[in-house]
C-alpha positions as CSV (number, residue, x, y, z in Angstrom):
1,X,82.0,134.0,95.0
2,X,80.1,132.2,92.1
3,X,76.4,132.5,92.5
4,X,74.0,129.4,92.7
5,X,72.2,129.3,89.7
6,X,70.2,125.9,90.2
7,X,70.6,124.5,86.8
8,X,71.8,120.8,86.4
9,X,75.2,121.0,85.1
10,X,75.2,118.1,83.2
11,X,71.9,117.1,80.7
12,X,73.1,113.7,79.5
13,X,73.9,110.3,79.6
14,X,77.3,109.5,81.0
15,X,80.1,108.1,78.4
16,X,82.3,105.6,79.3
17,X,85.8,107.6,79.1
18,X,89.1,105.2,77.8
19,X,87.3,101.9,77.0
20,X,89.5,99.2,75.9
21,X,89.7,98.6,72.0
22,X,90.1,95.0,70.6
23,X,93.7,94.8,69.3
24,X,95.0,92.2,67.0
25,X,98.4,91.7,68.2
26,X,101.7,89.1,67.1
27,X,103.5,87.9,69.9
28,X,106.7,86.3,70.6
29,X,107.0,82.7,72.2
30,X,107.8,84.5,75.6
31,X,104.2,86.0,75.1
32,X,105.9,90.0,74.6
33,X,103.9,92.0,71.7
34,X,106.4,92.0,68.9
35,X,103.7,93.3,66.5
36,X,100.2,94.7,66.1
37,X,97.5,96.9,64.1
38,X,96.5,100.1,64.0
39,X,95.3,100.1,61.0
40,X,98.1,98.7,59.4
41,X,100.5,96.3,60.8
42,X,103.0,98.2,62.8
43,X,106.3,96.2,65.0
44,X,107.0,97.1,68.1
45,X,110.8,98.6,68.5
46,X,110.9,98.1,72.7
47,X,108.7,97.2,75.3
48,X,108.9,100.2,78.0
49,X,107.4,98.9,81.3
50,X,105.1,95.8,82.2
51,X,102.7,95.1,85.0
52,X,100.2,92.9,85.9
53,X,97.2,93.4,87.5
54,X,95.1,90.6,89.3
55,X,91.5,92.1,90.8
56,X,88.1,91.2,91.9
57,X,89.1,88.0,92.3
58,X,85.8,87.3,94.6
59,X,83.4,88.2,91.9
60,X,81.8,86.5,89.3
61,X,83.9,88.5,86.5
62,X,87.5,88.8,87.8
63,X,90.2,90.8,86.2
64,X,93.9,89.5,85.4
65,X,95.4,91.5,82.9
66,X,99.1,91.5,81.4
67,X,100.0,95.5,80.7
68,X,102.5,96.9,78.4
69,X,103.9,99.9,77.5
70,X,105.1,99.8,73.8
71,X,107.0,102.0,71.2
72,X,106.2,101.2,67.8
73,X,109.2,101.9,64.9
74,X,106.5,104.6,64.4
75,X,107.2,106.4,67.1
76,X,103.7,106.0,68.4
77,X,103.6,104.7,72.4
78,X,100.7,102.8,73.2
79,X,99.9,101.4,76.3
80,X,97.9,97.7,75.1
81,X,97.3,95.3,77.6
82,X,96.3,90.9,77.2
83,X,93.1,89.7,78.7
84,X,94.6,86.9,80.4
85,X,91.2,84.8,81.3
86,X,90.2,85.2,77.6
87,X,93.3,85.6,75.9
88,X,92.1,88.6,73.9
89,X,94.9,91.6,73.5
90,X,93.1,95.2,73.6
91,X,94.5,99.0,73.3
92,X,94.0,101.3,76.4
């Protein structure tokens, strides 16, 4: 058995973990990312999976979000999702 030593483990503030990045994203007339940026403008070669999610609808701020899960021709799989009260697109 580990003893007790009494110390705090952690000394800090805590850090938000996986915060949403603003995305500039291209989309099709269907509304489907077809391209974005990371850093360069990068097309999307297929959409994986999409999902909604509709919370906290009884709140002042509620949440209604459009998820996707994207391959770039890059290779690079992202999982980006569109604000759908604001209209924003962001990068999870």
């Amino acid at each position: 058995m580990v003893e007790n030593t009494g110390k705090t483990l952690r000394t800090g503030p805590l850090k938000p973990v996986n915060q949403p990045e603003p995305l500039k994203v291209v989309a099709s007339i269907s509304g489907h990312p077809v391209a974005l940026w990371t850093g360069r403008r990068q097309l999307v070669q297929v959409v994986e999976d999409r999902w909604r999610i509709d919370d906290e609808w009884w709140r002042h701020e509620t949440v209604s979000r459009m998820y996707y899960s994207v391959r770039l021709v890059s290779g690079l799989k992202l999982v980006i999702f569109k604000d759908l009260i604001g209209g924003e697109w962001y990068r999870q």
